[in-house]
C-alpha positions in Angstrom: -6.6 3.2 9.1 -6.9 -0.1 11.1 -6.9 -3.3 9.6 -9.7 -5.8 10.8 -9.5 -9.4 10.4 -13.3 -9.7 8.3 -15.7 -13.0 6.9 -16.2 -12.8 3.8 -18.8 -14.6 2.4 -18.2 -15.0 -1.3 -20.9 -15.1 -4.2 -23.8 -13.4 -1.7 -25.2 -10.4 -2.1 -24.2 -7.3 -1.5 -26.7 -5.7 1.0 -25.4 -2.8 1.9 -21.8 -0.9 1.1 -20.6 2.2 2.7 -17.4 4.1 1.4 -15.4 5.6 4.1 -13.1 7.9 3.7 -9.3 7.0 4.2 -6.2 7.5 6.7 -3.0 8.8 6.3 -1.4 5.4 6.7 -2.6 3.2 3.5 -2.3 -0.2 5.3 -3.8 -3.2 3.2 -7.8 -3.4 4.6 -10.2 -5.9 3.1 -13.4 -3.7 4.6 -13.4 -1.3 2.0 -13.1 -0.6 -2.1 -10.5 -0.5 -3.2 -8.3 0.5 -6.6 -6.3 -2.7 -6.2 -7.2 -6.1 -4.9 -4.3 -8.8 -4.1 -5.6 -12.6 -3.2 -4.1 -16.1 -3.3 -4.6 -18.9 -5.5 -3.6 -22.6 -5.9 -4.4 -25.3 -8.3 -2.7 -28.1 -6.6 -5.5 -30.7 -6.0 -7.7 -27.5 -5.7 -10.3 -25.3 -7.2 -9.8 -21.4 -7.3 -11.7 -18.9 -8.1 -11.5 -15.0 -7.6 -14.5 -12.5 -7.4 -14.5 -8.7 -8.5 -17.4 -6.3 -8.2 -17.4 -2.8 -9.5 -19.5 -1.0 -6.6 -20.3 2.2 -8.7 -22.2 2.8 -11.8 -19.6 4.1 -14.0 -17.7 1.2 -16.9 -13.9 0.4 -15.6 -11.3 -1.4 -16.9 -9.1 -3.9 -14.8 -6.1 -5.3 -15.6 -5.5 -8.5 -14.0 -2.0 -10.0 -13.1 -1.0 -13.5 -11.9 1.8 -14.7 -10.6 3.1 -18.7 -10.9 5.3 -18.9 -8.0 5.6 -23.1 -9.3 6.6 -21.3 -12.4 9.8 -19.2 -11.8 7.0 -16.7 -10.5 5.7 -16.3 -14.2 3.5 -13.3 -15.0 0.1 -13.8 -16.5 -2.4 -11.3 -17.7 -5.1 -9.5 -19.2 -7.6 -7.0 -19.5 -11.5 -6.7 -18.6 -14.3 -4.4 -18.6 -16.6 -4.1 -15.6 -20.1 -2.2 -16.3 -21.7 -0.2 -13.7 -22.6 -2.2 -10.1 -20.9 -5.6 -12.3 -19.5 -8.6 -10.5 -17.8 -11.0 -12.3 -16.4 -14.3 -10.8 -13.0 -16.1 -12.6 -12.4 -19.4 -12.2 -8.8 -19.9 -12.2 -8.3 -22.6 -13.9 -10.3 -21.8 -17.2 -10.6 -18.2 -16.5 -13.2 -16.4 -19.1 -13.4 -12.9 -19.2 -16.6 -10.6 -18.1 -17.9 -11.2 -21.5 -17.8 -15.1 -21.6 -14.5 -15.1 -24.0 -11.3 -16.6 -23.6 -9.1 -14.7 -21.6 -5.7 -15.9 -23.0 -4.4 -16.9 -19.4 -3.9 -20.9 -19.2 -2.1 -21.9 -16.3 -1.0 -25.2 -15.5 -2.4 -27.7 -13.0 0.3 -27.2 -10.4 -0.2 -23.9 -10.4 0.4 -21.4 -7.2 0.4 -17.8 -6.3 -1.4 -14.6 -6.4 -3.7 -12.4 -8.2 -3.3 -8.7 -8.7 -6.5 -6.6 -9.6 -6.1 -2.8 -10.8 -8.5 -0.8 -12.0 -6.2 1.1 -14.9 -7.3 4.2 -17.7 -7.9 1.9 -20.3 -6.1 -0.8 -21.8 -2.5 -0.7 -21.3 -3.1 2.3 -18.9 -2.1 3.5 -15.9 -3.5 2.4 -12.7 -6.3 5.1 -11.4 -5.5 7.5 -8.6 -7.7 6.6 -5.9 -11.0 8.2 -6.1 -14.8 7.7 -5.4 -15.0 7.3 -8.9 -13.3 4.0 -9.6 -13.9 1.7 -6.7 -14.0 -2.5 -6.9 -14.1 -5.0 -4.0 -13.5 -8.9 -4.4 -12.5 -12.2 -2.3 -11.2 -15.6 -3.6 -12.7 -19.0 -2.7 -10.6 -22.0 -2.7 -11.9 -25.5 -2.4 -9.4 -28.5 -1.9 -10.5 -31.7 -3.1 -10.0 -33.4 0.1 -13.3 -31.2 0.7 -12.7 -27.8 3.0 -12.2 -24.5 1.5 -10.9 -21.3 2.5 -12.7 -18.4 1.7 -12.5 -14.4 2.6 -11.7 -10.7 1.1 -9.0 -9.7 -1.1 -7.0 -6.7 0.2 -7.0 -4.2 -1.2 -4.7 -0.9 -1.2 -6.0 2.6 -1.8 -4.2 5.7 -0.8 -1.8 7.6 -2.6 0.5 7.9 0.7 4.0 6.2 1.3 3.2 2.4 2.6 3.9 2.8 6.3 4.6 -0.3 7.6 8.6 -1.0 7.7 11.3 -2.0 10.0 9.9 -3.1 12.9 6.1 -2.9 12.5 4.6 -6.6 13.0 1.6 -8.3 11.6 0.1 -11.0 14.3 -2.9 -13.8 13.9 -4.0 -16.5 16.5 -4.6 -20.4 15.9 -6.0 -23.2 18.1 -7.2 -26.9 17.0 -10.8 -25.5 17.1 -12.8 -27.8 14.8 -10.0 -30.6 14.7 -7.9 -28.1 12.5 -4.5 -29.0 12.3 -3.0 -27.8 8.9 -2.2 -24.1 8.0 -1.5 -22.4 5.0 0.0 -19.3 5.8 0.5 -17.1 2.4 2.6 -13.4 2.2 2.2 -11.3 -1.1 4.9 -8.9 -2.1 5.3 -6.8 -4.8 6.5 -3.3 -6.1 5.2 -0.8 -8.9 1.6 -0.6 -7.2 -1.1 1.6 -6.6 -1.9 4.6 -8.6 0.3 5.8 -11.6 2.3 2.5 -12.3 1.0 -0.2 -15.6 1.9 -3.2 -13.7 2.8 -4.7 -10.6 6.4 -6.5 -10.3 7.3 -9.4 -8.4 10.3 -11.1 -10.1 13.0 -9.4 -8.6 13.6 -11.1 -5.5 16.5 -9.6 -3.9 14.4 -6.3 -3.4 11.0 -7.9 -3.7 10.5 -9.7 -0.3 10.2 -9.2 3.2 11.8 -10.7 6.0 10.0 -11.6 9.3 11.7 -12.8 13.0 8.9 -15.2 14.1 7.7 -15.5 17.6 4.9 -17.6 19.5 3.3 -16.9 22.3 0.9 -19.5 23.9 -2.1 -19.2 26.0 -0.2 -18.9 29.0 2.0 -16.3 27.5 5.0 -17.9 27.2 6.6 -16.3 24.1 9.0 -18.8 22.0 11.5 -17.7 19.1 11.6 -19.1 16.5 13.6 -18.0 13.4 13.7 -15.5 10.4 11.9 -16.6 7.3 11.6 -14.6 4.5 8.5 -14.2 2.3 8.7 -13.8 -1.6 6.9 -15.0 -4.8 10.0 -18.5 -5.4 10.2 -21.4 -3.5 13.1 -24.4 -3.3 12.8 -25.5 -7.3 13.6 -21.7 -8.4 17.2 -22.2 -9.7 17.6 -18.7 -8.0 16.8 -19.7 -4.8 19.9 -20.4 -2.8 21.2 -17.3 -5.0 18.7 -14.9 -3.7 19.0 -16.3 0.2 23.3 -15.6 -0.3 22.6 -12.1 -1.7 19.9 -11.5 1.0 22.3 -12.0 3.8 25.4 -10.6 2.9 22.9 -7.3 2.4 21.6 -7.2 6.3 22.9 -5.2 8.6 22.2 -6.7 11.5 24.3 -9.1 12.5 21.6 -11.4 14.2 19.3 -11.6 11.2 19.9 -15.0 9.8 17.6 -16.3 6.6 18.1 -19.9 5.3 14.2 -20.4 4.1 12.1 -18.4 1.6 8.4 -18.4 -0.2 5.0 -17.7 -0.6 3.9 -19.9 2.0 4.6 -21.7 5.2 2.8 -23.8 7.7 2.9 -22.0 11.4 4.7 -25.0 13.1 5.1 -29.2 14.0 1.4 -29.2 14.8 0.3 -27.2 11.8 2.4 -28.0 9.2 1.7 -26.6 5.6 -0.6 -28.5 4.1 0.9 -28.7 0.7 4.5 -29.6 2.5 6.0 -26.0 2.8 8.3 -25.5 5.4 7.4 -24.4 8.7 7.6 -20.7 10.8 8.2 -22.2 13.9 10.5 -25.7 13.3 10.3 -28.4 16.7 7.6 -26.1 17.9 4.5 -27.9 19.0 2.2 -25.5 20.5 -1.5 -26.4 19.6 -3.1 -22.9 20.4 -1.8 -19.3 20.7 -0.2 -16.3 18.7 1.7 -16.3 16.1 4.0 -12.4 15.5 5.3 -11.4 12.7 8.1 -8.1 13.0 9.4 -6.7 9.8 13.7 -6.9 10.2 14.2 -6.0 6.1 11.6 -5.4 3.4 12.0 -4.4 0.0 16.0 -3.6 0.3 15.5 -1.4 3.0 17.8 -2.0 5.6 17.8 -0.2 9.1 19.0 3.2 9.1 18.1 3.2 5.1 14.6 4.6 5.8 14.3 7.6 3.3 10.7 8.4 3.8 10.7 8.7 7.8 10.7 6.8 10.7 7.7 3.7 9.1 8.1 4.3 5.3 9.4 2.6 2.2 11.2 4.5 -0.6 8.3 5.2 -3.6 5.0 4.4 -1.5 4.6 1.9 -4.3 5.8 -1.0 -2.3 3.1 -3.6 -0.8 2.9 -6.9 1.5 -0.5 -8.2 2.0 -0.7 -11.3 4.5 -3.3 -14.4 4.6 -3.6 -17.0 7.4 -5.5 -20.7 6.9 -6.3 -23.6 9.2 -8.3 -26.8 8.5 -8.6 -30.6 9.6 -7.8 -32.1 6.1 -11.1 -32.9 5.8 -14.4 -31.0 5.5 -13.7 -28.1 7.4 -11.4 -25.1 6.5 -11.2 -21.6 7.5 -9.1 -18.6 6.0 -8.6 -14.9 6.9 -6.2 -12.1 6.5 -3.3 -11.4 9.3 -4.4 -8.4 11.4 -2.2 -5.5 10.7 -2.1 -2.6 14.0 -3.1 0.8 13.5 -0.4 3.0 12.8 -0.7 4.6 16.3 -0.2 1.1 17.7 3.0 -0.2 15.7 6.2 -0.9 17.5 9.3 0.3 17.2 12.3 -1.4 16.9 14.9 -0.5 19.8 17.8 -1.6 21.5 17.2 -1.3 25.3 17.3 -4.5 26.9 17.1 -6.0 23.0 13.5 -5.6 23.8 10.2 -4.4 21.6 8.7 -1.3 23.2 5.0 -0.3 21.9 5.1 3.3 21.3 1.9 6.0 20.6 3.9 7.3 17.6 0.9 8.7 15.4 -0.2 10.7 18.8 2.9 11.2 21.2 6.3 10.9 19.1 8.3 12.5 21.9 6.8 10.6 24.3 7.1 7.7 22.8 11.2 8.6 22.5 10.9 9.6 26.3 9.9 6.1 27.3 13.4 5.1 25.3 15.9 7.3 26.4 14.5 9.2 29.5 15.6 12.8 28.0 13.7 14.9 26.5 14.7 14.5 22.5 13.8 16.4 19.2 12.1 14.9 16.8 15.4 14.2 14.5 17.0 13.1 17.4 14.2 10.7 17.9 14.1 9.0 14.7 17.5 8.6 14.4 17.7 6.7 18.0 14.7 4.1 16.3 15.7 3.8 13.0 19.5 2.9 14.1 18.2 0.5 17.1 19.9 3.2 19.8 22.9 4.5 18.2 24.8 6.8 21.0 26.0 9.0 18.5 22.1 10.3 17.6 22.2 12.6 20.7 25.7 13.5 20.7 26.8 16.8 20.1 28.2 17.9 16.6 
């Protein structure tokens, strides 16, 4: 299933909805329902609020989880009731249930993170297999008192298949200064024990809960700049286990040219889009004003290359998600936010070791071919995966 980078336009009607049956590869997709929604929130000098709509006519309940990354990543929660065709809009920071009563949840006014939405089988359930029977959709608006917002759809996740998108798959999203824009907030959600079967989603153990990125620019000219590894998980500099989790972290990688020193929720793209609540940067002493920013997975989860146990593109349990969101705005009156466009499954790249280079392989529709375009020989398919997964290890094609 493709991901498309979509408007949202929040608190409009709903004109028209159609359900569309899903791909093999669950990749995050804000066009369609969902069983679980993941969005971004922040109280700091701003307004949040998060909208849910149960599109069929059945009752559902949701259990809804928020994480304060300011916080020590702090979990927050509690439990609603959705009536058929129902949407129901929270306001972050004096969130009220569907029913108009105290939800329990009061978080602080330097509050950051993300939301998690699940439709579960009652209270204290399980989260719902994914069906056409239990389906929401939602988005989260966020007005800064300086007077832009960012708006757009929450992703949402809703196979039951292995999360394919591992070591060396790449997420990508474009900038330029269109509108006098010149301040980013670029947000990455991950967290484990999702999608159907599980009670709640975790995000507190950081040394498997994150995912590392090697950053790259390319301009409008296509000049490509590298930049550095940067590591997204719910903690930033005041957790007291921060230096601790960026130590473990890279004693862990196996290759030898990963280097982290930054992690977080959030980072501004570079010198001329810093973050505008003073994050660190992607790109540091880069100053390009319009181009493309790529993101490639090197480590996710505490799966290392050559750990892959569920083939070539998956994670261990399927249970395992990152969702991405990119904004822009002038610091004024004009903001814009979206998701980062994830490729196709057919399109994702495969990490190699010829030339140290990135070579876009058909994998969903010409594995061998795509191993072909490697090694020039004609390979099996174990043969194959072992060549990608290990980055060109000889010994894949040697004989026993």
């Amino acid at each position: 299933m493709n991901f498309k980078r979509t408007l949202s336009f929040l608190f409009l009607p709903i004109l028209a909805l159609v359900i569309a049956s899903c791909g093999t590869a669950p990749l995050p997709t804000s066009d369609n329902p969902s069983i679980q929604l993941t969005g971004y929130y922040d109280l700091r000098d701003r307004e949040s609020f998060v909208q849910v709509t149960n599109v069929l006519n059945n009752n559902i309940t949701i259990h809804v989880q928020l994480f304060n990354v300011n916080l020590d990543c702090t979990e927050n929660n509690f439990y609603d009731t959705l009536t058929g065709s129902d949407t129901h809009v929270y306001n972050i920071r004096d969130i009220q249930t569907n029913n108009g009563e105290p939800s329990g949840v009061n978080l602080l006014d330097d509050a950051y993170g993300f939301v998690v939405i699940t439709i579960v089988e009652g209270v204290g359930g399980e989260a719902v297999n994914f069906s056409l029977n239990d389906l929401i959709i939602g988005n989260f608006r966020i007005l800064d008192n300086s007077g832009y917002e960012y708006r757009t759809n929450m992703q949402g996740f809703n196979t039951n298949e292995p999360f394919e998108f591992g070591i060396g798959s790449a997420l990508t999203f474009n900038f330029n200064q269109f509108g006098g824009a010149n301040l980013s907030d670029i947000v990455g959600i991950a967290f484990e024990n999702g999608g159907p079967g599980n009670v709640e989603v975790v995000a507190t153990n950081f040394e498997v809960v994150n995912v590392i990125f090697d950053v790259d620019i390319t301009d409008n000219r296509e000049n490509q700049f590298s930049c550095r590894d940067i590591m997204f998980a719910c903690i930033n500099e005041d957790n007291p286990k921060y230096n601790d989790l960026l130590s473990a972290v890279s004693e862990n990688i196996l290759f030898n040219d990963v280097a982290v020193n930054v992690a977080g929720l959030e980072y501004g793209i570079n010198d001329a889009f810093p973050n505008s609540q003073g994050a660190p940067v992607l790109c540091p002493q880069n100053n390009i004003t319009e181009g493309t920013v790529r993101l490639t997975v090197e480590d996710a989860f505490g799966e290392l290359p050559g750990n892959l146990n569920d083939g070539i593109l998956g994670f261990l349990d399927g249970d395992e998600f990152f969702a991405g969101y990119v904004g822009l705005n002038n610091g004024a009156g004009r903001g814009s936010m979206d998701a980062m466009w994830y490729p196709g499954l057919g399109e994702l790249f495969a990490l190699i070791s010829s030339g140290e280079a990135l070579l876009q392989c058909d994998i969903e529709n010409d594995f061998e071919g795509c191993c072909r375009n490697f090694t020039g020989d004609e390979l099996d398919g174990e043969e194959c995966a072992c060549l990608i997964q290990t980055g060109g290890d000889p010994s894949c094609t040697e004989e026993p």
